[in-house]
ROVEXLO-191782 format. One record per residue (C-alpha): residue in three letters; x, y, z. Coordinates in steps of 0.02 Angstrom, whole numbers. Layout:
<nodes>
ALA,X,Y,Z
...
</nodes>
This chain:
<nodes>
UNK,0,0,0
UNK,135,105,56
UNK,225,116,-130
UNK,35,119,-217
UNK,21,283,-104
UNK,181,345,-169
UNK,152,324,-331
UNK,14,414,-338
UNK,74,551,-236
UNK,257,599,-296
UNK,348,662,-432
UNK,188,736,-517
UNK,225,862,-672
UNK,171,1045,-632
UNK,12,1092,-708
UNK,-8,1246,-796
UNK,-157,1359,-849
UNK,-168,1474,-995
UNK,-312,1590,-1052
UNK,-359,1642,-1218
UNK,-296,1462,-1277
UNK,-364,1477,-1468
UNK,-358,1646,-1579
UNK,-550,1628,-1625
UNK,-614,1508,-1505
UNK,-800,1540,-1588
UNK,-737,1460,-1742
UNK,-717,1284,-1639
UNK,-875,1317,-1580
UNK,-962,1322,-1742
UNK,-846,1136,-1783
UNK,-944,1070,-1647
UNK,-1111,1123,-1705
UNK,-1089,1016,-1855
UNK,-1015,866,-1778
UNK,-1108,725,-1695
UNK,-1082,670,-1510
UNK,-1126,525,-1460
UNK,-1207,463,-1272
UNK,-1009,385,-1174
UNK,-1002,271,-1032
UNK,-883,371,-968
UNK,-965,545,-925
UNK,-1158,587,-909
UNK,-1160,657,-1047
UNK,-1077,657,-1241
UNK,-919,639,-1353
UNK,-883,684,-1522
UNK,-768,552,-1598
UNK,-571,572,-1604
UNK,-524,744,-1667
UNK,-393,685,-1784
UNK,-529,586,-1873
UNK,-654,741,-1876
UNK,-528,876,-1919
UNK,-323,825,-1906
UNK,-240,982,-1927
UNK,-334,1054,-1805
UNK,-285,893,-1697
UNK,-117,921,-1727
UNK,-112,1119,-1688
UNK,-191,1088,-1535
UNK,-78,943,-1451
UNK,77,1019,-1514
UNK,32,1185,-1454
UNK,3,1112,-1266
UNK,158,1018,-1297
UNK,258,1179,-1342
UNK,176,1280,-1200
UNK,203,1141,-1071
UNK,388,1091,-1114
UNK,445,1256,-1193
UNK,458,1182,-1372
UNK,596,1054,-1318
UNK,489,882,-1381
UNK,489,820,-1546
UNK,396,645,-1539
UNK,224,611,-1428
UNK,65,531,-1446
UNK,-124,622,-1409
UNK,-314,572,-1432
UNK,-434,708,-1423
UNK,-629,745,-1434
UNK,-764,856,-1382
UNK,-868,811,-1241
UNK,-1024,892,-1186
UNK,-1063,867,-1002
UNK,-1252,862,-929
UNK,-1291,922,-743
UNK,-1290,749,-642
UNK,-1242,752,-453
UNK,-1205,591,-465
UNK,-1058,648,-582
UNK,-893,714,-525
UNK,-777,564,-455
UNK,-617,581,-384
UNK,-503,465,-527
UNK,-327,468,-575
UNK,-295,421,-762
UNK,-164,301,-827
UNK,-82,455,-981
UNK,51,560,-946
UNK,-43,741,-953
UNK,-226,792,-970
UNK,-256,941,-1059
UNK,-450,1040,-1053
UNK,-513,1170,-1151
UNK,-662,1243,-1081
UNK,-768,1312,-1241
UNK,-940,1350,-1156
UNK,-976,1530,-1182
UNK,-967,1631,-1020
UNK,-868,1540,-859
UNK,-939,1387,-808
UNK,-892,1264,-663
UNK,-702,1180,-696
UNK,-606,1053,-647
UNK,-533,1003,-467
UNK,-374,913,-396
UNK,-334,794,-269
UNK,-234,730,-122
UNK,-281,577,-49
UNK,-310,604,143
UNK,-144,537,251
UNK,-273,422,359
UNK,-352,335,205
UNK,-279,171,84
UNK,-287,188,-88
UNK,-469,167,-124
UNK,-555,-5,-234
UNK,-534,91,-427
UNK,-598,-59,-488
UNK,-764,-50,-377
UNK,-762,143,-405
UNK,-756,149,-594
UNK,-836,12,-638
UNK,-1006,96,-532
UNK,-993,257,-609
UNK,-969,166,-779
UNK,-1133,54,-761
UNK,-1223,208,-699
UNK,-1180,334,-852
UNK,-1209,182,-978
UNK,-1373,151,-885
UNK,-1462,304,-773
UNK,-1604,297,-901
UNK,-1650,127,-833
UNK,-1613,180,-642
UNK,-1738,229,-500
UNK,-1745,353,-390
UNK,-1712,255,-248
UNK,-1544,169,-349
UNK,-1480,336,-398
UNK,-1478,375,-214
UNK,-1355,239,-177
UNK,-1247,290,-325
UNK,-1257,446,-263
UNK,-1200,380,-84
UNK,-1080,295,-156
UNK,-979,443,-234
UNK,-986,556,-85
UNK,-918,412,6
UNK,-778,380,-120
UNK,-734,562,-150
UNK,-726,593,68
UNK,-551,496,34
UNK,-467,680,-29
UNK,-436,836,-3
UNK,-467,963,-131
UNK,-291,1053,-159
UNK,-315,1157,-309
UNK,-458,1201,-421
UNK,-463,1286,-590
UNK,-631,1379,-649
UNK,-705,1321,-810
UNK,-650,1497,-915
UNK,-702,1504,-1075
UNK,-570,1470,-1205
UNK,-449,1439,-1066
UNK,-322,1262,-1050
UNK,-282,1188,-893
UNK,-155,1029,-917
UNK,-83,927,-786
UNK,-3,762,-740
UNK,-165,636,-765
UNK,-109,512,-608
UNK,-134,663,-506
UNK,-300,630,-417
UNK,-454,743,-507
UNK,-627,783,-552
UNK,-747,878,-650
UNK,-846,1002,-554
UNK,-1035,923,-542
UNK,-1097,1077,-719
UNK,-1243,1162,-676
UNK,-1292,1174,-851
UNK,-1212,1082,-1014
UNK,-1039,1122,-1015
UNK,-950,1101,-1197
UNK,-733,1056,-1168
UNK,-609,1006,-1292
UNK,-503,862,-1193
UNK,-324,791,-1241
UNK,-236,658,-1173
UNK,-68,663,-1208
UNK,98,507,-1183
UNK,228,433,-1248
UNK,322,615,-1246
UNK,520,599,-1296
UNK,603,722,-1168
</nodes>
């Protein structure tokens, strides 16, 4: 337990946040009015498919320019997937996670600010937490809620308030419009619970040759 803990808790890249991410942000915004999204197991909400399938220039002028800004133009090879992803309001949404890439990059496109993104510590008196139990809940529940009562989304709802009482927030970036937040994705995070549909650009980016 004691190396799980520090794995997930040292030797995290810095995260960095810059506004005013894309010259004419209103021109991705009309992109994703013609695209399709498509209901995800992995958010309540939608996704757009990969954005090097939909539109790869603007794929790669995206990744490379969060690769530039994060590493000060020093990296010539790396690997990204990117899509849209339109979130609805759901309490039940919003669990602490780590993920397995190297960074996670957001750009927040909904016009006007809009709730962001959080990170995490995991509390000194806590284990690592059951990920397996954790995601795969959230998972069934997203690919399912249609099909759940009242009474069941109460106990998913339990669930995650239970799960995310593990951390401590430590940092939290608001949900700017046209700004990018990227940071090291085993750091412990979570989307803000959106109080109406909030519209990101998301990159995950690995395999970078330092």
């Amino acid at each position: 337990i004691e190396n799980e803990r520090a794995i997930f808790m040292s030797n995290f890249s810095p995260s960095v946040c810059k506004d005013h991410f894309f010259n004419d942000p209103h021109k991705i915004i009309e992109l994703t009015n013609q695209i399709e999204f498509k209901p995800t197991k992995y958010i309540s909400g939608k996704r757009s498919d990969f954005l090097h399938v939909i539109n790869k220039p603007l794929h790669d002028y995206v990744n490379k320019k969060i690769i530039d800004i994060y590493y000060s133009n020093t990296i010539k090879n790396f690997s990204a997937y990117s899509y849209f992803q339109k979130s609805d309001p759901d309490k039940h949404d919003g669990w602490v996670h780590p993920d397995t890439e190297t960074l996670t990059a957001i750009i927040y496109l909904t016009i006007g600010d809009t709730v962001g993104t959080s990170i995490y510590n995991l509390k000194e008196e806590f284990k690592i937490p059951d990920w397996n139990i954790g995601h795969h809940e959230k998972l069934k529940y997203f690919e399912n809620k249609k099909t759940y009562t009242e009474e069941h989304k109460k106990i998913v709802y339990e669930n995650k308030i239970k799960h995310n009482k593990h951390f401590n927030k430590t940092m939290h970036y608001d949900g700017r419009f046209n700004r990018m937040i990227c940071f090291d994705s085993k750091q412990f995070h979570a989307a803000e619970v959106c109080t109406s549909e909030r519209l990101i650009l998301i990159s995950f980016l690995s395999d970078i040759d330092k």
